[in-house]
Structures are given as structure tokens and as C-alpha cells.
N, C-alpha and C positions, 0 to 999 in steps of 0.2 A: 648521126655521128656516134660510134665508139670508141670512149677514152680506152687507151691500152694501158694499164700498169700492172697487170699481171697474166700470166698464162691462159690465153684463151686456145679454146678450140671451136672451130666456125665449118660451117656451112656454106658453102657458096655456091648458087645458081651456075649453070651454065652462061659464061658472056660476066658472069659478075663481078666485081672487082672488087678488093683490099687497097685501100690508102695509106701508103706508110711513109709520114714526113719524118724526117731525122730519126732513122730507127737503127742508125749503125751496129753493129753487132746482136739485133733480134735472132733469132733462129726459125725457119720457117720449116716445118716437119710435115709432109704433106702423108695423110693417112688412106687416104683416096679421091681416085681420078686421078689429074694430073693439074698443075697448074705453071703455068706463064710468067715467069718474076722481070720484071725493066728496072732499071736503074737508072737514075737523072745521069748524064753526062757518061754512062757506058753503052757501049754497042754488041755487046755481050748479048745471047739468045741465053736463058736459064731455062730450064726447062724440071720440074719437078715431079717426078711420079709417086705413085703412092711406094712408101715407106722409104722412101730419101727424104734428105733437108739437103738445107741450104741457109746459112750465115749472110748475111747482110754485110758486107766489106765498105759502105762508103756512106757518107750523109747524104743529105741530099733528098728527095721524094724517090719513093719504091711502088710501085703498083704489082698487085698478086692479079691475073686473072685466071678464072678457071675456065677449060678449054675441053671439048671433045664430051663434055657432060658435065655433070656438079662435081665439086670435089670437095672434100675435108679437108681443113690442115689445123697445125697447131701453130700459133705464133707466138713466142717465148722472147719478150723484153731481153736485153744481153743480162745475165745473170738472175737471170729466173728459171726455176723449175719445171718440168712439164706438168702440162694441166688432165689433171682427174677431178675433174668436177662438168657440169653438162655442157655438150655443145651447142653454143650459139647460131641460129638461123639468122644467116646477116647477107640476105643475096646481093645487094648492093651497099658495100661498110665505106665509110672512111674515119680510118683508127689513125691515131693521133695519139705520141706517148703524151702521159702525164705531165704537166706543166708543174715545176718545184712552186711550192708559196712564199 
């Protein structure tokens, strides 16, 4: 598991997936390949290619998968910066924001 509380940038295998519980308003900025985004309770197909994002609109669990090969993205907490720092190999993640103490 990776805790998310700040701008990562990840890796992910082809088939591999991003868990994203209660991540309303993250940003998901996909830098290559393409990736697959689901939404608990939406019927919505998202579809991400390299150099579009995509906002997270509802709570709920999110699942990223990347499709047609590996892909890159940036996932950016709602009110965080984009990440310049190294990208994470995480073929199979599940990110989970921060829990307050």
C-alpha cells in the first residue's frame, strides 16, 4: 500500500491498478500511455491519454487502470502541486489519502 499526501508520480504495468479511496477532488494527469479511471456509483467510461488529466468529481473509491501498455501519471491530492521529484514503480498500488491524527 501507498499512503498518498503528496504529488506522486507512478508507474504502472500494463493491467495494473491505482486505488483511490475518498480522493474527491485529486487530479489525475496522465503523462504516458493511456489509463482507464471508474468511479464508485458512476457509469461514466473516463478514459485518459497521455497529456490530459482528469479531476476526481465524487468520494467514493476510484480505481486508475493502465490499458494498451504501461503508463505514467501524476496523482496530485485536491490542492497540491505537481510532482518533480522521481517517479514511483508501483505496478500494482493501492493509494489511500492520509488519515488526519
Amino acid at each position: 500500500m501507498v499512503c498518498l499526501d503528496t504529488a506522486s508520480r507512478i508507474h504502472v504495468r500494463r493491467g495494473g491498478i491505482i486505488r483511490l479511496d475518498g480522493a474527491m477532488g485529486t487530479t489525475i494527469l496522465c503523462h504516458a500511455g493511456a489509463v482507464w479511471v471508474t468511479l464508485e456509483d458512476d457509469a461514466r467510461d473516463i478514459l485518459i491519454e497521455a497529456g490530459e488529466s482528469f479531476v476526481i468529481d465524487r468520494g467514493g473509491l476510484s480505481l486508475l487502470c493502465a490499458i494498451a501498455g504501461p503508463a505514467e501519471v501524476e496523482v496530485s491530492p485536491a490542492g497540491q502541486v505537481s510532482a518533480d521529484g522521481p517517479i514511483h514503480d508501483v505496478p500494482d498500488a493501492v493509494i489511500q489519502p492520509a488519515r488526519a491524527a
